[in-house]
N, C-alpha and C positions, 0 to 999 in steps of 0.2 A: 504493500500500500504506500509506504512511503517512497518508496522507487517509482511510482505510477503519480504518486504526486507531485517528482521534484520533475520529473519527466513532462508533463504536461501544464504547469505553473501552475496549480492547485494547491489553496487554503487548506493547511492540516489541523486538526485541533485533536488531541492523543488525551484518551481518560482514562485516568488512573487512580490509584486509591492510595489512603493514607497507611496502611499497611506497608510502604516502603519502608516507613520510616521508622519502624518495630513498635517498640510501648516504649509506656510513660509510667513512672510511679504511682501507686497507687493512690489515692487522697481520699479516708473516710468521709472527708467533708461536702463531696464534689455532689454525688448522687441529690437528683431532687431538690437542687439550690439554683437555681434557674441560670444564670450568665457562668456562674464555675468561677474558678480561680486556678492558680496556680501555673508549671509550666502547658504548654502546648507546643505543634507542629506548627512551625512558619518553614516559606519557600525556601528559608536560606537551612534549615535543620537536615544533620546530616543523614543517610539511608543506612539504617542499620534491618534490612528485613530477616526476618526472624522461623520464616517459611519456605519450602518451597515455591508455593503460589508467588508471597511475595517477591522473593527473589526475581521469578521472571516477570513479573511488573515491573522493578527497580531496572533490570534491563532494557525490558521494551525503552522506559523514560531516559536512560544513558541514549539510546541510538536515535531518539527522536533527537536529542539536545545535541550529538554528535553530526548528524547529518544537517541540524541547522547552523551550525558553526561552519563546516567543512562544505557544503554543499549550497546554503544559499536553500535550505529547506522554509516557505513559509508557515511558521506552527509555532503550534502553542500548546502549552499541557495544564491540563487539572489533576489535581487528587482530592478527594473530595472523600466524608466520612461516611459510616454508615445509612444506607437510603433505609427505607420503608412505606410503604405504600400499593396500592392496586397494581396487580400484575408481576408483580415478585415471586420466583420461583419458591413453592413451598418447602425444598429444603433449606430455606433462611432461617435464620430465628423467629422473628415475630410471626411470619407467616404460615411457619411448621408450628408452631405452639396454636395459634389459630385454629389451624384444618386441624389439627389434633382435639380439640376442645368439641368440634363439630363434629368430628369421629368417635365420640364417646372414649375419646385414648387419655390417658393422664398424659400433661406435657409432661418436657425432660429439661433438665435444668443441668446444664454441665460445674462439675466440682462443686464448689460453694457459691457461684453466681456474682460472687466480687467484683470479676471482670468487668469494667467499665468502656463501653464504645458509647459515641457523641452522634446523635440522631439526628438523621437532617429527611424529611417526606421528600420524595422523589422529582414531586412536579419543582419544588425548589434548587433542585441538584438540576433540575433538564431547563431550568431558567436562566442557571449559575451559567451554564456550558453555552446557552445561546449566547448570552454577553460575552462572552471571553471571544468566543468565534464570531463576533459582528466589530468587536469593539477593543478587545486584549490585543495589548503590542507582542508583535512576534517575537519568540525566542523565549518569552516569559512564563514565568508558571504559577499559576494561581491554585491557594488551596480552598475548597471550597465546606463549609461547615455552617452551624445552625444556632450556637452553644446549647446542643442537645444532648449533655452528656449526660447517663443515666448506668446505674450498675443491671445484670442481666437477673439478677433477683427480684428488682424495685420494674424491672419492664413486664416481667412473667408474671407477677401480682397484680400488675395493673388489667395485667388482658383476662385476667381469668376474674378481678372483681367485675368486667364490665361486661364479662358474659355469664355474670350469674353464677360463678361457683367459687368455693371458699380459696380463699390464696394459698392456703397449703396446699390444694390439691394437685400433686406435682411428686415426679421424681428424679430424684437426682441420680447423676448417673458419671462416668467416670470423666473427666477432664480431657480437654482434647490436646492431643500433643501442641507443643509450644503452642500453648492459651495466649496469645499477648493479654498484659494487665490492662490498658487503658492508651484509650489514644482522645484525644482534644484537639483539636483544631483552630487557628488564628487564622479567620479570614477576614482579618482588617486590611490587606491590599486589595484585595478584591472589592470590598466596601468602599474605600476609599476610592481608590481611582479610575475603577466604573461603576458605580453607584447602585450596586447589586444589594439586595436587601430579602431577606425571607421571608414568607408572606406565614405558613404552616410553623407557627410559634409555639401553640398551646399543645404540646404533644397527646395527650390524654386526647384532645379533639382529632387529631390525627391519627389515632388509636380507634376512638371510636368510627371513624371513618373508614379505616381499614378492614376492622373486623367486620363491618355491614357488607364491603364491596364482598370479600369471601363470603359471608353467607349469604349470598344473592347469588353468587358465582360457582356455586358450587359444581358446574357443569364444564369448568375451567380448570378444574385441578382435579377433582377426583378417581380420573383414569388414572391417575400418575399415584397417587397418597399410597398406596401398597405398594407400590417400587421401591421408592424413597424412605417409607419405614423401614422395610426389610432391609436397603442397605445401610441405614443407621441401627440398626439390631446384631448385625452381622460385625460393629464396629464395637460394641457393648454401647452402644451412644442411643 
């Protein structure tokens, strides 16, 4: 794709995730306190990824950033944190804990649920991308975030109080290899210097939005939900 781009002078925009950039310590404090504190991921933070997956992210963003040096590539990159929202493949978090609740399955909670990732609803993540690709100076990388940062404890309580069943209702189950602890996000360049702003604030309303669209949709996932449990069974997960 990028050979097809610099080949024919076509506009790149490369999306990527904050997963390059590993974790972050953890902060009792952060969960459920609305803007967060503490460190976070800005464009200049170095790529420690922590995963396979991430790894070949970190890569992909090296050759994006190498061939617009070296080549005269017009592009741009995002990393951007955790989405949620309609249309997310049910082996995600929120969206597997969901179709599980409609499936009469108890969710699954990996380790002790500490793990803290920063929530940003999707149609905000696909507004972030339009700006950057209409309006972001080439060469540049913008991260893109919500201050949605929330522990996977305090998000599994929230879904299962607002479909009706008690927040214990849950099992935990074994920790996923290298768990990153927490990732956060500074999208103050992005804010600042194109004037990007996230409209999906109140996350519990983003929540409640999400869990209607699956249950209305149940005609969207349900051929897949026995695939996808069995190979999370097969992982102890």
């Amino acid at each position: 794709m990028i050979q097809s781009a610099r080949k024919y002078n076509k506009r790149f925009h490369h999306v990527s995730t904050d997963e390059v950039y590993g974790d972050l310590p953890l902060r009792e404090d952060l969960p459920g306190h609305g803007e967060g504190v503490g460190e976070k991921f800005t464009p200049d933070s170095p790529y420690r990824p922590s995963s396979p997956y991430s790894s070949s992210k970190a890569s992909s963003d090296l050759l994006v950033r190498a061939w617009v040096r070296s080549f005269g590539l017009r592009a741009t990159i995002s990393n951007c944190s955790n989405n949620y929202g309609p249309y997310q493949h049910i082996e995600k978090f929120i969206p597997r804990q969901i179709t599980n609740i409609l499936s009469g399955i108890k969710p699954k909670l990996y380790g002790t649920g500490k793990n803290v990732r920063d929530w940003i609803h999707t149609n905000d993540h696909s507004a972030a991308v339009w700006k950057i690709l209409t309006e972001g100076k080439i060469g540049e990388t913008y991260l893109i975030g919500a201050n949605g940062e929330k522990d996977n404890k305090t998000v599994l309580e929230g879904i299962l109080r607002l479909m009706g069943k008690p927040e214990d209702w849950y099992d935990q189950v074994k920790d996923r290899p290298g768990h990153d602890l927490r990732y956060a996000i500074d999208a103050t360049k992005l804010r600042t210097e194109l004037g990007w702003e996230p409209k999906y604030t109140n996350f519990e309303d983003g929540l409640k939005h999400t869990i209607e669209w699956y249950t209305n949709h149940e005609d969207w996932w349900k051929d897949e939900k026995a695939a996808v449990e069995a190979k999370y069974k097969a992982n102890g997960q």
